[in-house]
C-alpha angles and dihedrals in degrees: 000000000000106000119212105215115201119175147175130218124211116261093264103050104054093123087067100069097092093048087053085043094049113048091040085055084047106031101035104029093236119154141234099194135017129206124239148162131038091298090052082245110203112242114196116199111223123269104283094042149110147156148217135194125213094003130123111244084240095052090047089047088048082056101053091042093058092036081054097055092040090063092031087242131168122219125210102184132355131172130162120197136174112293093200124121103021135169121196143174127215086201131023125183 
């Protein structure tokens, strides 16, 4: 299944969303935006996100987790959730 990671830092750690995003963009091959449609459109998840595909919702959160530590980061929130099926705009007005 693909998993859809959102997350949360503490207050005080807030500068250290791009390091989390990041590595786990580097480290553990996770995505911030997908492509899609005839013309191969760019879809970028909101700040916050990322995705994985082919991957269990336990073995993703055993990634942020460690990801986390890694970095000694706090989490305020994180949830993962499937990721299958998904809709999605570039643009919305």
């Amino acid at each position: 299944m693909n998993a859809y990671v959102t997350y949360e830092l503490v207050a005080n750690q807030t500068d250290l969303v791009e390091n989390f995003k990041s590595k786990m963009m580097s480290d553990y091959s996770y995505f911030d935006k997908w492509f899609s449609g005839p013309n191969n459109n760019q879809f970028t998840l909101p700040n916050g996100g990322l995705w994985k595909p082919n991957i269990s919702l336990e073995q993703a959160y055993q990634d942020c987790v460690r990801c986390g530590r890694q970095l000694n980061i706090e989490f305020k929130s994180l949830i993962i959730v499937p990721a299958t099926p998904w809709v999605g705009a570039s643009s919305v007005r």
